[in-house]
C-alpha positions as CSV (number, residue, x, y, z in Angstrom):
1,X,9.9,26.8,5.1
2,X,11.2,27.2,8.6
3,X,12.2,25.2,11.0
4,X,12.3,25.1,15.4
5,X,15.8,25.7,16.8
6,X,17.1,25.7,20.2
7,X,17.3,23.9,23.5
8,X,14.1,24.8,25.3
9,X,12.2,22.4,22.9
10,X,10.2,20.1,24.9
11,X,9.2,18.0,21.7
12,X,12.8,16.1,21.4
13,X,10.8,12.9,20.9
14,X,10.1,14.5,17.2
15,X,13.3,14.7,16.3
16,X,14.3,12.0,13.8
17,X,18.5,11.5,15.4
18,X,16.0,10.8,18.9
19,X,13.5,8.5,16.7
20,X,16.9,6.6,15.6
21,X,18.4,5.8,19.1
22,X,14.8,4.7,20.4
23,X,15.0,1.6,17.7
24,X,18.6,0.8,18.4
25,X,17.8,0.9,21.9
26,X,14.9,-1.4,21.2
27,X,15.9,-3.8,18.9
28,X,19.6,-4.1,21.0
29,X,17.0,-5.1,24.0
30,X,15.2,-7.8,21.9
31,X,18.4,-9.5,20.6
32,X,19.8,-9.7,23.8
33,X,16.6,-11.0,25.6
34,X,17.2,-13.9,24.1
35,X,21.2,-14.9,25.3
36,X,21.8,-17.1,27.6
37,X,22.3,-16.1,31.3
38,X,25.9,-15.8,30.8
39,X,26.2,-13.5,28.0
40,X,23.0,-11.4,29.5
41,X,24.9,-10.8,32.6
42,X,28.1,-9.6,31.3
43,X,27.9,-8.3,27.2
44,X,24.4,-7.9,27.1
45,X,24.4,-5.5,30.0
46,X,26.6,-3.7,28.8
47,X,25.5,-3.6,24.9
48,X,21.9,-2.6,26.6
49,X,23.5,0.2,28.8
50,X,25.5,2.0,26.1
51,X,22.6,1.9,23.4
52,X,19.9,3.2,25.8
53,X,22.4,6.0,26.8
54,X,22.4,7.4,22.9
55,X,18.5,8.5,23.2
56,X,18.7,9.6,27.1
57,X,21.6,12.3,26.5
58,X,19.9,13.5,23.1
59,X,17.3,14.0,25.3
60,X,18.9,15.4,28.6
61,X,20.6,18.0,26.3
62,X,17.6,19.4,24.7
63,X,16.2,20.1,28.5
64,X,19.6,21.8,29.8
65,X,18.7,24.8,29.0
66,X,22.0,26.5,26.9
67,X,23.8,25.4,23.4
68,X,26.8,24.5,24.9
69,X,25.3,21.6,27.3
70,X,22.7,20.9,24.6
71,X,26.0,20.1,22.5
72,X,28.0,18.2,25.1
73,X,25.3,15.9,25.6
74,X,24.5,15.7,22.3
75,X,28.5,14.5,21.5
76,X,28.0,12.3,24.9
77,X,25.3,10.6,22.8
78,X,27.6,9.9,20.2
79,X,30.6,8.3,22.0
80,X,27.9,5.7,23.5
81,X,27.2,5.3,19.8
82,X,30.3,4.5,19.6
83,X,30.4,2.5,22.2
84,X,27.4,0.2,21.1
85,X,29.4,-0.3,17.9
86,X,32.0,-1.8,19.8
87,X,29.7,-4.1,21.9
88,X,27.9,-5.0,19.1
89,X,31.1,-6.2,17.5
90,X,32.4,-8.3,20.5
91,X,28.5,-9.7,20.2
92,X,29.4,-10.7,16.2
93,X,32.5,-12.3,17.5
94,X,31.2,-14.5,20.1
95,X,28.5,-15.5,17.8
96,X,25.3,-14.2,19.3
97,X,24.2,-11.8,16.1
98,X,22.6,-14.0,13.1
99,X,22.9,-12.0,9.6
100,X,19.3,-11.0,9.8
101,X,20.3,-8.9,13.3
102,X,23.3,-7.7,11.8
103,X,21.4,-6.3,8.8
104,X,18.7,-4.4,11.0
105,X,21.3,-2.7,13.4
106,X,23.8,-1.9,10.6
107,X,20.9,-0.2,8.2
108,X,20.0,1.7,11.7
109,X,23.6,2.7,12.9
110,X,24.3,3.7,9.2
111,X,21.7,6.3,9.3
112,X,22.0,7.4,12.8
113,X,25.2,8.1,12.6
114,X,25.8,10.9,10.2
115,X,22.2,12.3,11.4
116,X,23.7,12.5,15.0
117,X,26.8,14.4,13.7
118,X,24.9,16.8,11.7
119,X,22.7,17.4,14.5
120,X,25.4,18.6,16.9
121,X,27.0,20.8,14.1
122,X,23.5,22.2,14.1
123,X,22.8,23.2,17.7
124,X,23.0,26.7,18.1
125,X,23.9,28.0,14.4
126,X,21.1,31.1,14.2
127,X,20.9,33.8,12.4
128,X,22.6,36.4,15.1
129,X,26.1,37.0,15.0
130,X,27.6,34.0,17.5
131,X,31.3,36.4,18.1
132,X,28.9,39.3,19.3
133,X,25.7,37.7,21.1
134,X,26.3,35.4,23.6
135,X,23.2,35.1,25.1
136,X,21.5,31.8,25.6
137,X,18.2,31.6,23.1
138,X,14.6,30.2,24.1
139,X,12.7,28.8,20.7
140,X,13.8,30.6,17.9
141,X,12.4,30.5,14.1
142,X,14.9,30.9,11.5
143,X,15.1,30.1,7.8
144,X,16.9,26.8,6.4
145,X,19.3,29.4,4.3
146,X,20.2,30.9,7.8
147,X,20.6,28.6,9.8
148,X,23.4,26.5,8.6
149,X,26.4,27.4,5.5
150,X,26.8,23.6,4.5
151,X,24.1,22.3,2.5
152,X,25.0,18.8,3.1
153,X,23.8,19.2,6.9
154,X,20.7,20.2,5.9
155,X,19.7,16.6,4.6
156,X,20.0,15.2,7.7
157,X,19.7,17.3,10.7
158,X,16.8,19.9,10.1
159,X,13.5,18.6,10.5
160,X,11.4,19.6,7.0
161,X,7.6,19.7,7.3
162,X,6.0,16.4,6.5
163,X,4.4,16.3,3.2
164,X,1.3,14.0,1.8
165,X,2.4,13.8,-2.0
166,X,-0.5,11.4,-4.0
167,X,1.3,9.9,-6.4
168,X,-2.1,8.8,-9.2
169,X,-4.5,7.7,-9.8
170,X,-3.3,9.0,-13.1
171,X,0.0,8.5,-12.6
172,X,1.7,6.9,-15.5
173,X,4.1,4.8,-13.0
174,X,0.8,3.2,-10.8
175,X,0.1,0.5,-13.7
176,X,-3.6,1.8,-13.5
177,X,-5.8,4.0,-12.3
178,X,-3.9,3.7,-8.4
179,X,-3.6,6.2,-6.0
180,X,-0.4,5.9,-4.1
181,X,-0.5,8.5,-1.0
182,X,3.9,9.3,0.1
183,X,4.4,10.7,3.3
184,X,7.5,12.2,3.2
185,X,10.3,14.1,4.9
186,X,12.6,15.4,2.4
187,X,12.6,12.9,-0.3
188,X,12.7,10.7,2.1
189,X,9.5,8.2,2.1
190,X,8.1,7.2,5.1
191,X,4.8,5.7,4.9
192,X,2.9,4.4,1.3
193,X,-0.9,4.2,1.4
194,X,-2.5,2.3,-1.5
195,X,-6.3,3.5,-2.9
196,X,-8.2,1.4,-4.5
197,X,-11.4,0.9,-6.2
198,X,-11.2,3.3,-9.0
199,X,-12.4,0.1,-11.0
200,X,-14.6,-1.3,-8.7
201,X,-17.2,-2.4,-11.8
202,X,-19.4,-5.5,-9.4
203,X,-18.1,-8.5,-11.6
204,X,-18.3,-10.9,-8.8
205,X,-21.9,-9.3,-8.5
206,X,-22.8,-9.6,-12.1
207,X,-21.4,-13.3,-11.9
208,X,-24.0,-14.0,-9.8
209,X,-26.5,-12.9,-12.4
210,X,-25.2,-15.1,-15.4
211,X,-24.0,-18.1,-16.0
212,X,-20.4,-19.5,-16.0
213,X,-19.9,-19.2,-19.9
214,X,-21.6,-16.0,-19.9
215,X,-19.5,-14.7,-16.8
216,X,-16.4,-15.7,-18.7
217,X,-16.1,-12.0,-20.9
218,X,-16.1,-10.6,-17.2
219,X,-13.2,-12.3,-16.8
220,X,-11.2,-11.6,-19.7
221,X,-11.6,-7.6,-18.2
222,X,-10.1,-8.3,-14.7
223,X,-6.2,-8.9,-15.9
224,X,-6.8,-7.5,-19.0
225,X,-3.0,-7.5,-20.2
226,X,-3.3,-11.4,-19.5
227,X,-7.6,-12.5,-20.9
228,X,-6.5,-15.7,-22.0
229,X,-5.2,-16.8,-18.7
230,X,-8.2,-15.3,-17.0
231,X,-10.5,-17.2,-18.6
232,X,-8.7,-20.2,-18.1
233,X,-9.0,-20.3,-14.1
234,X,-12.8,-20.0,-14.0
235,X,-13.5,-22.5,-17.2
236,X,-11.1,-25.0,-14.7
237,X,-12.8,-23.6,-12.0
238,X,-16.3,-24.6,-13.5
239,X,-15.0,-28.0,-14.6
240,X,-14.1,-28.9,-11.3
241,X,-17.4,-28.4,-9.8
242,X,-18.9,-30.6,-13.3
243,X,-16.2,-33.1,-12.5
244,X,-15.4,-32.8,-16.1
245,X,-12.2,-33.3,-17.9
246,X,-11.5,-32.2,-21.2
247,X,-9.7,-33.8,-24.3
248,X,-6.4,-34.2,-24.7
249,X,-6.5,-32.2,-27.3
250,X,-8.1,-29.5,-25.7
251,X,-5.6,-29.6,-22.8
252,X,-2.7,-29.4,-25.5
253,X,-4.5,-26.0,-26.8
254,X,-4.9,-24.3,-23.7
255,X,-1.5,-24.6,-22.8
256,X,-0.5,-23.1,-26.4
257,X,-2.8,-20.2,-25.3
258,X,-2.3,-19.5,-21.9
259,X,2.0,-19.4,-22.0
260,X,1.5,-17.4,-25.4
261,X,-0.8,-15.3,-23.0
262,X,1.6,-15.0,-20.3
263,X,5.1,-14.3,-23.4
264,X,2.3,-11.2,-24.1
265,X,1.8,-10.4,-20.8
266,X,5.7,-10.3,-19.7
267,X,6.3,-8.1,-22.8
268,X,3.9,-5.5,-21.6
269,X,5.5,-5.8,-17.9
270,X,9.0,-5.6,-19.2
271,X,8.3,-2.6,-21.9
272,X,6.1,-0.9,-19.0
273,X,8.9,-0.8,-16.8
274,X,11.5,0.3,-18.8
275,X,9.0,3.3,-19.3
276,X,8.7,3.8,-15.5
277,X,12.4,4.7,-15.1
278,X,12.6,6.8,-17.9
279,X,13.8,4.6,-21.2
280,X,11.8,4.7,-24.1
281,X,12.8,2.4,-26.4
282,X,12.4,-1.1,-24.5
283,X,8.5,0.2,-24.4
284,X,8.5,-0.1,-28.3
285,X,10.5,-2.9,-28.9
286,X,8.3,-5.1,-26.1
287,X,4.9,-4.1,-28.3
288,X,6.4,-4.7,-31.4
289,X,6.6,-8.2,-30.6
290,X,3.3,-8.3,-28.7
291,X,1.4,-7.2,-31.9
292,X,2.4,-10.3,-33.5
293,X,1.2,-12.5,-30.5
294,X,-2.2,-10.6,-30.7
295,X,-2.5,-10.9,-34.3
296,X,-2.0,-14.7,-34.0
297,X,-4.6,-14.3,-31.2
298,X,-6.9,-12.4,-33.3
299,X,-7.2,-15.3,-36.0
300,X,-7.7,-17.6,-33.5
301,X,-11.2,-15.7,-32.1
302,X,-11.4,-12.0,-33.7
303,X,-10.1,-10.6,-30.6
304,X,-7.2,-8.8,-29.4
305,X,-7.7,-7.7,-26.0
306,X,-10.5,-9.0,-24.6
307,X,-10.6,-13.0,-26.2
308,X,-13.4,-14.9,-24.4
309,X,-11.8,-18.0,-26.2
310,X,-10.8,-20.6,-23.6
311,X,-14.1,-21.7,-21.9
312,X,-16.2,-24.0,-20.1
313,X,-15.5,-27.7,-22.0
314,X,-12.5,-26.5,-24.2
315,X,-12.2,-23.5,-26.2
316,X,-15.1,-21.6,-28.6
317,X,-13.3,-22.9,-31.5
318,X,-10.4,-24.9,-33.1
319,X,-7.2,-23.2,-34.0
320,X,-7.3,-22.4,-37.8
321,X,-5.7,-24.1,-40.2
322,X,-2.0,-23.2,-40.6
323,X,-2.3,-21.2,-37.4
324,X,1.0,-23.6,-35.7
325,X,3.0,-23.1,-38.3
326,X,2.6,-19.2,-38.2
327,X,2.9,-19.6,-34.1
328,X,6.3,-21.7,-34.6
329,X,7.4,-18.9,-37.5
330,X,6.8,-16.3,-34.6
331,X,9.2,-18.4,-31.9
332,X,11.7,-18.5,-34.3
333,X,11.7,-15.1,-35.1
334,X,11.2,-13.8,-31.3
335,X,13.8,-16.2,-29.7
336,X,16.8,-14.1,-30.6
337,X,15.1,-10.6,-29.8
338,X,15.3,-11.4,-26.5
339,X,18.8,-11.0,-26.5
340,X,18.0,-7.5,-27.0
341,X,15.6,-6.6,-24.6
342,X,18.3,-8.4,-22.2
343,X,20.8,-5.3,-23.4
344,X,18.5,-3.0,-23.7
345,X,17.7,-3.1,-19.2
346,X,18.4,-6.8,-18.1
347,X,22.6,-5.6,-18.3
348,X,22.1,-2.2,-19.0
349,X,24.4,-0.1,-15.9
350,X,22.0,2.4,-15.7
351,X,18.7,0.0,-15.2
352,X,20.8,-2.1,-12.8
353,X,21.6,1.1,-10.5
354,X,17.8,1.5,-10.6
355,X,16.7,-1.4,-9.4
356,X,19.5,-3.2,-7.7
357,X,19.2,-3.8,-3.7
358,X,16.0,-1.6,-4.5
359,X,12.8,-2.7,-2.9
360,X,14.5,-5.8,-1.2
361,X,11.8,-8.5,-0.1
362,X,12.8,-11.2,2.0
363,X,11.2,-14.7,1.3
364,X,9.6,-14.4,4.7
365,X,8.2,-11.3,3.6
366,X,7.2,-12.7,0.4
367,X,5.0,-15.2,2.1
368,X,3.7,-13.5,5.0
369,X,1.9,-11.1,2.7
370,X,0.8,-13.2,0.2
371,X,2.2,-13.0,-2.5
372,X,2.7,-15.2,-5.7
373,X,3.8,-15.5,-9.5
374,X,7.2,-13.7,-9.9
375,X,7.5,-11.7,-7.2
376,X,7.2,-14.4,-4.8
377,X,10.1,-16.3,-7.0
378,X,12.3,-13.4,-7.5
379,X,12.4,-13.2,-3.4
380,X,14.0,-17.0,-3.7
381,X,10.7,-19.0,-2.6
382,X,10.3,-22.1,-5.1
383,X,6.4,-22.2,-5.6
384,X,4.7,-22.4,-9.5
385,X,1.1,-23.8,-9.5
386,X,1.9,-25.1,-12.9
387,X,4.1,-27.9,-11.1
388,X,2.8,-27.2,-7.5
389,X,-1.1,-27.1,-7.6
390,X,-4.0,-28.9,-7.7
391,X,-4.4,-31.9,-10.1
392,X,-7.1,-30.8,-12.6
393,X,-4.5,-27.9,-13.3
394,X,-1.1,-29.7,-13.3
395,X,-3.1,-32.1,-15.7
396,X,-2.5,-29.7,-18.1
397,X,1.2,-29.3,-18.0
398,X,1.8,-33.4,-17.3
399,X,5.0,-34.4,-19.1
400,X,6.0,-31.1,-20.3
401,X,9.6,-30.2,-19.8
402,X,10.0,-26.3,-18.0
403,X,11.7,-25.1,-15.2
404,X,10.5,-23.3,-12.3
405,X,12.2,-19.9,-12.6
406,X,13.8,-19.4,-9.1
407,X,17.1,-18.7,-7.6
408,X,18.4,-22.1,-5.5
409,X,21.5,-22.5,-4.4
410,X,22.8,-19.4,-5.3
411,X,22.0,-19.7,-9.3
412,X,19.1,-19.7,-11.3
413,X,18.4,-23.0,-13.9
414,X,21.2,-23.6,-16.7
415,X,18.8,-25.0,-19.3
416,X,19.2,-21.9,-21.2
417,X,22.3,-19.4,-21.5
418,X,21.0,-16.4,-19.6
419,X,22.8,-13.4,-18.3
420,X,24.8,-13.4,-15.1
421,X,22.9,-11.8,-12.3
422,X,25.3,-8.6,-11.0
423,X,26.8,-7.8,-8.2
424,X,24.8,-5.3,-7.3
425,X,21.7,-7.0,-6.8
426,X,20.4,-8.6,-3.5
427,X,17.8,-11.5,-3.9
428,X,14.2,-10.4,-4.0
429,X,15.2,-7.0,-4.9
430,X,13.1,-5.1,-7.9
431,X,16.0,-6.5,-10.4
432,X,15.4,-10.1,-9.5
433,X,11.5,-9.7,-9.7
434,X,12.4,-8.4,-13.7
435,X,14.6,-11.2,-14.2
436,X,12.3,-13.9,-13.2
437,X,9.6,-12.6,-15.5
438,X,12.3,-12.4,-18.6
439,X,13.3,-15.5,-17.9
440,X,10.1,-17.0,-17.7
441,X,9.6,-16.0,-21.0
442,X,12.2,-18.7,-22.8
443,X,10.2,-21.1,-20.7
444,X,7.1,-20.1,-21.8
445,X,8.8,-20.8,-25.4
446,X,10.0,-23.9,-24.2
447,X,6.6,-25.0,-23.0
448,X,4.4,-23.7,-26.2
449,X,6.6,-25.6,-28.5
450,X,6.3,-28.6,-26.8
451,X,2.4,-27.7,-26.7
452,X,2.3,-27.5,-30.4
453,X,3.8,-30.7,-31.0
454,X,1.4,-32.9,-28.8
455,X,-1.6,-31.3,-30.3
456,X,-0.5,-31.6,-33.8
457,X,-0.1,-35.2,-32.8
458,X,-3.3,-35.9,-30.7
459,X,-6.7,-37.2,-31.6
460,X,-10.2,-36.5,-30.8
461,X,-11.8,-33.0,-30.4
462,X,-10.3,-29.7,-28.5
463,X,-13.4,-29.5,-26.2
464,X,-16.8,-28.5,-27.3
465,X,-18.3,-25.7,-24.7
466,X,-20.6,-26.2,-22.5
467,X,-24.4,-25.9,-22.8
468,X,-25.4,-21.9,-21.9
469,X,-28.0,-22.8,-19.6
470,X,-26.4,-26.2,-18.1
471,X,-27.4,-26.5,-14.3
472,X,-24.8,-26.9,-12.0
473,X,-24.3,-29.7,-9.2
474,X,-25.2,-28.5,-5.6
475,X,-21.7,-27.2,-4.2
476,X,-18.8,-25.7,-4.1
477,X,-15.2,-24.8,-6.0
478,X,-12.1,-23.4,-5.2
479,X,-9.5,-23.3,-8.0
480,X,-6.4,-21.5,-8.4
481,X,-3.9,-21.1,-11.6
482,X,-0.8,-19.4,-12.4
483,X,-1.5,-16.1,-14.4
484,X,1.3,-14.1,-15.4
485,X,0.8,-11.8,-12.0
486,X,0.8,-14.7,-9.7
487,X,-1.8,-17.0,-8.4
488,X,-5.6,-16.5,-9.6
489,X,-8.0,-18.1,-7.8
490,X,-12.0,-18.5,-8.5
491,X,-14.3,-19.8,-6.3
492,X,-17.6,-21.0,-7.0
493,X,-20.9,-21.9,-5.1
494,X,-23.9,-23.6,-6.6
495,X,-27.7,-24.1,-5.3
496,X,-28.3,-26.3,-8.0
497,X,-29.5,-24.0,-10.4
498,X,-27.5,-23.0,-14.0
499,X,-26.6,-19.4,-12.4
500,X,-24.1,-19.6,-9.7
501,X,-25.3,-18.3,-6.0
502,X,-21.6,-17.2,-5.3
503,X,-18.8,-15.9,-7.3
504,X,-15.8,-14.8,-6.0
505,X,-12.1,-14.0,-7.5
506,X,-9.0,-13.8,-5.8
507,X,-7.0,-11.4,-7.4
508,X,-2.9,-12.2,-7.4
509,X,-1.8,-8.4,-8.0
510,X,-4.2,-7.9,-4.6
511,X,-1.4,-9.3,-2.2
512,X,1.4,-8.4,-4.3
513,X,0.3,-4.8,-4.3
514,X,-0.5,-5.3,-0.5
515,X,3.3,-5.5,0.3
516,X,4.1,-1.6,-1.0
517,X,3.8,0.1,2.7
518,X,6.3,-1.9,4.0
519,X,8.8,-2.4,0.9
520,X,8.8,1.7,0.1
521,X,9.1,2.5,3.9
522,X,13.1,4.5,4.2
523,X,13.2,4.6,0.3
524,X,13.6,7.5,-1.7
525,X,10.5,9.3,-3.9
526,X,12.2,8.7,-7.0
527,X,12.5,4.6,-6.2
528,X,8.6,4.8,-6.0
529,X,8.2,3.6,-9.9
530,X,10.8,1.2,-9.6
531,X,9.5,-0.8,-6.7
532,X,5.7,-0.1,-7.9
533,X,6.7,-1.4,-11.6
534,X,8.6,-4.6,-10.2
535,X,5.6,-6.1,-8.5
536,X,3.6,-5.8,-12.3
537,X,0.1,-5.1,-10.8
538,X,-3.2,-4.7,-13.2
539,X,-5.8,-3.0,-11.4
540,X,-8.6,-4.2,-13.1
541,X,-7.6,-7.4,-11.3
542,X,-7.0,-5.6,-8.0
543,X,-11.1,-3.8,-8.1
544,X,-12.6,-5.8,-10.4
């Protein structure tokens, strides 16, 4: 690899230290746009002079013509750096920087900085002997091992070719067949570019071509880590077009089914992500436990991946008999585990350096892009459909006891001892997102205890399906739950007929996934898995 040195370049605009002062320079204009006339005319002239004069002498110097002026310029650049730093801290003083501003110009004056110094070390180390040639050099190729001794200046001031890297689609860290495309400098990520599609398979198509109960295996294959939950949102889905409302029985057993479905779910996420960043064992010790929820699953419907139990009027059958008291022998036995999965990354030093201030999302961030479930929780936003969505949904969870898993106030909820959050970690980082979903699973305990208690004490039936070929009401449905991933939605049109015209599905891992470009941009290629595996994306759910 080789890279341009000199001062005749006329492409300073490519070079990354140049790149740097433009965004100071910019963002140092749009903060003090917005003082008041006073502090414009005196500070914020000022501010704006000294950070505008960083870029111009980077670029004066690479126009002068020899090393020497390239380099005076260049260390003119940095005392305006310098400079800025100091009318940026007379700004913080007087109280015209919010934490938000200072966060942006410290990440950027943190990088520019040693990039700036390294460049001027750089400027006119070639390979000729410097004691014996003193000419002044045009454009000259030379190779990285000539051009400088210290390795360390390498990193930051020469230029490495850009590099397209595609991370999947069979990637074990994409959670699916995913194709992430890295453009990179270095190991230094600049852009991520999502593909998708690889499991486009028409369901919404095909649910145009069946009806609801028959449409419901589809389901069961979009978020197929999480089948009971899927099949839940369309059967509510289709009972809010009927206007029907099933038994309280039947409400009781879905709520069993769906947090067992979501305990499941979590276990896969957490093993899964221990597995991205390189430790084994959680892996096992997460499925080891999820065997035993799919067994219970399996007696309840033969199935262990794909269920097709909950559906339109209830469920296809009642739970067996003595299936609660194996499902509270289970919760007995799990509860304490989780004390070990909490050791095993939750505290463990080496996760925590993984994924602390990794991947931070702000809860603006969160919600401009959409998205939901834990990831939109671990960023500090207090939003669970369970409590905060439409009424044939909440229905189901009316007068249970949980807590909405969310830092407020600086602290997560006490109902439970859990373990202290580090120091490390920054709210709405890839830590936080893992926390919430661990957490969530002593609620979903919570919750499916309480579950089995009101069914084993309610009368009537557990909701008898639907006929096959019922005809649907003229109109329409919108309906979204709270799958493990985040917010599923289904929406439904009807002409009447017992096959639905429309039938669309709003997939939650969508907009969660949606957020990567932006969260990866500046991070390194190795923090890839770690910010991928936080946001728990299925992509059957994503292409469907």
């Amino acid at each position: 690899m080789s890279v341009v040195i000199g001062v005749a370049r006329t492409d300073f605009e490519k070079l990354e230290v140049y790149q740097l002062a433009e965004r100071l320079a910019d963002l140092t204009w749009r903060i003090a746009l917005h003082w008041d006339q006073m502090a414009k005319a005196t500070l914020g002239g000022q501010l704006i002079r000294a950070a505008d004069s960083v870029g111009a002498n980077i670029a004066e110097g690479c126009g002068r013509g020899s090393y020497g002026d390239n380099r005076r310029f260049a260390k003119i650049a940095r005392g305006s750096l310098y400079e800025t730093k100091h009318w940026l801290r007379r700004a913080y003083s007087r109280d015209l920087l919010d934490a938000g501003q200072i966060e942006q110009l410290r990440s950027i004056i943190d990088e520019l900085a040693p990039r700036l110094n390294a460049y001027i070390r750089s400027i006119g180390r070639a390979a000729c002997n410097p004691k014996t040639d003193t000419t002044d050099y045009g454009p000259r190729t030379t190779h990285m091992s000539t051009l400088v001794d210290d390795p360390r200046v390498i990193e930051f001031d020469v230029r490495t070719d850009e590099m397209l890297v595609n991370m999947g689609p069979q990637h074990p860290s994409t959670h699916g067949v995913l194709r992430l495309v890295l453009r990179t400098d270095g190991e230094v990520v600049s852009e991520v570019t999502p593909h998708l599609g690889y499991l486009h398979r028409c369901a919404e198509k095909i649910g145009e071509n069946l009806t609801p109960r028959q449409w419901i295996p589809y389901t069961d294959r979009m978020d197929y880590l999480a089948g009971m939950n899927m099949n839940l949102g369309w059967s509510l889905t289709v009972e809010k077009l009927l206007k029907y409302e099933p038994p309280e029985k039947g409400r009781h057993l879905r709520v069993i089914i769906a947090e067992m479905g979501r305990i499941a779910s979590h276990l896969v996420g957490m093993g899964a992500y221990g597995l991205d960043l390189g430790s084994f064992s959680p892996f096992l010790y997460a499925f080891r436990e999820r065997e035993k929820i799919l067994d219970l699953f399996e007696e309840v419907c033969g199935a262990r991946l794909t269920y097709s139990y909950l559906t339109v009027g209830g469920a296809t059958a009642d739970l067996p008999r003595g299936w609660l008291q194996k499902c509270e022998a289970f919760l007995e036995q799990f509860e304490p585990i989780i004390a070990e999965y909490h050791a095993l990354l939750t505290t463990n030093s080496i996760f925590i350096k993984r994924t602390a201030g990794i991947g931070v999302m702000s809860p603006e961030m969160a919600i401009n892009f959409g998205t939901s479930g834990p990831v939109l929780r671990g960023s500090g936003v207090d939003h669970d459909l369970r409590r905060d969505g439409e009424e044939i949904y909440t229905a189901m969870y009316d007068g249970y006891a949980f807590e909405v898993i969310v830092e407020k106030d600086g602290h997560y909820p006490k109902d439970h001892k859990y373990p202290a959050v580090p120091h490390e970690a920054v709210l709405g980082d890839c830590w936080h997102r893992f926390y919430v979903r661990m957490l969530e699973v002593v609620q979903s305990i919570d919750l499916v205890r309480q579950a089995i208690d009101r069914y084993s004490t309610a009368e009537g039936g557990y909701g008898e399906p639907r006929k096959l070929t019922e005809k649907l009401p003229k109109g329409e449905a919108y309906l979204e739950t709270e799958s493990p991933r985040g917010q599923m939605g289904f929406y439904l049109v009807s002409d009447g007929s017992s096959i639905p015209w429309r039938a669309r599905a709003r997939s939650s891992s969508f907009c969660n996934l949606s957020v990567t470009s932006d969260l990866c941009r500046g991070c390194l290629i190795a923090d890839i898995p770690a910010i991928v595996g936080s946001l728990d994306i299925v992509m059957g759910e994503i292409d469907r």
